[in-house]
C-alpha positions in Angstrom: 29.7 39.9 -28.2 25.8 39.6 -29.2 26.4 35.8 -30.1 28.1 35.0 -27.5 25.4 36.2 -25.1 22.7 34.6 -27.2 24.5 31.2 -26.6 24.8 31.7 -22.9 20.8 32.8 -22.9 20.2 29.5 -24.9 22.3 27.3 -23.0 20.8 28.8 -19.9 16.9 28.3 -21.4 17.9 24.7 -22.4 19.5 24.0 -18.8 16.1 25.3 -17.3 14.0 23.3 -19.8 15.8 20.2 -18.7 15.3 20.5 -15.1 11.8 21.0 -15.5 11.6 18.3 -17.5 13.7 16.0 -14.9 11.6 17.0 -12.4 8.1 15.8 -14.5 9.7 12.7 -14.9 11.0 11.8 -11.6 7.3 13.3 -10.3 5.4 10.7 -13.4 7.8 7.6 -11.8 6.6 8.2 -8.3 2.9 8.2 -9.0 3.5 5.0 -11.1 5.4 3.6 -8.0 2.1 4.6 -5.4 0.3 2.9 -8.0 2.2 -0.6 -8.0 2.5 -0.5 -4.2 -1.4 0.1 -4.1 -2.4 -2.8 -6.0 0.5 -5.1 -4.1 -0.9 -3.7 -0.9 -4.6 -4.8 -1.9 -3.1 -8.4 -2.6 -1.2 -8.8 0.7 -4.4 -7.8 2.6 -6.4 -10.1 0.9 -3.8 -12.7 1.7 -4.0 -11.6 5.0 -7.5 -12.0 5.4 -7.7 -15.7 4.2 -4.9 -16.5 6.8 -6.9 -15.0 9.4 -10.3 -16.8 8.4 -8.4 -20.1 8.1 -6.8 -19.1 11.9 -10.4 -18.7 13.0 -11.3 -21.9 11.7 -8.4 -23.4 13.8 -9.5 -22.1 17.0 -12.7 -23.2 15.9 -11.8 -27.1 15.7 -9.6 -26.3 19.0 -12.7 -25.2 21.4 -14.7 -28.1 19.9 -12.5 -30.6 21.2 -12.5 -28.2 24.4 -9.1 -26.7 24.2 -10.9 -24.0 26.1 -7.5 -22.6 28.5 -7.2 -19.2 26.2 -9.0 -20.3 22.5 -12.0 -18.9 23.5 -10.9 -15.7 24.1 -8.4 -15.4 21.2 -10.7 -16.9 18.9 -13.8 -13.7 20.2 -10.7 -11.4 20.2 -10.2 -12.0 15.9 -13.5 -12.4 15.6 -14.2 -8.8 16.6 -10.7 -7.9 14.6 -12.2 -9.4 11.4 -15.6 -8.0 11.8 -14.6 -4.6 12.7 -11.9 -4.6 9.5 -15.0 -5.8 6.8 -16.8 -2.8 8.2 -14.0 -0.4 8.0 -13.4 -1.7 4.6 -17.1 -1.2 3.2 -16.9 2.7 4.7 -14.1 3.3 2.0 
């Protein structure tokens, strides 16, 4: 009878260590996951940010050539988005 309950109290240790262990893992793939999506994050923003200063560039050449219906106003509008989002950026 002792041996028997000495296996159950094993398995029952090894069952626990296991879960704890599962759980570590799963917990250690997640952070590693944050950390890809951070980095891919940082690239798409970047990307972002060239499309935008390329747009601006656009709407530049537009109101020279005195497309001036709404370009002005779009062009002020991401102006002010651009500007405000450099500054936002240096804060962090």
């Amino acid at each position: 009878m002792n041996t028997t309950v000495d296996i159950l109290e094993l398995a029952g240790i090894l069952g626990a260590l296991t879960v704890i262990g599962g759980a570590l893992f799963a917990l250690f793939r997640f952070i590693e996951q944050q950390k890809a999506n951070k980095s891919e994050i940082k690239a798409i923003k970047k990307e972002l940010t060239l499309i935008c200063y390329g747009l601006e560039a656009c709407l530049d050449g537009l109101q020279q050539l005195n497309c001036n219906h709404t370009v002005p106003e779009a062009r002020e509008k991401l102006s002010k988005h651009l500007n405000k989002a450099a500054h936002d950026e240096d804060e962090e």
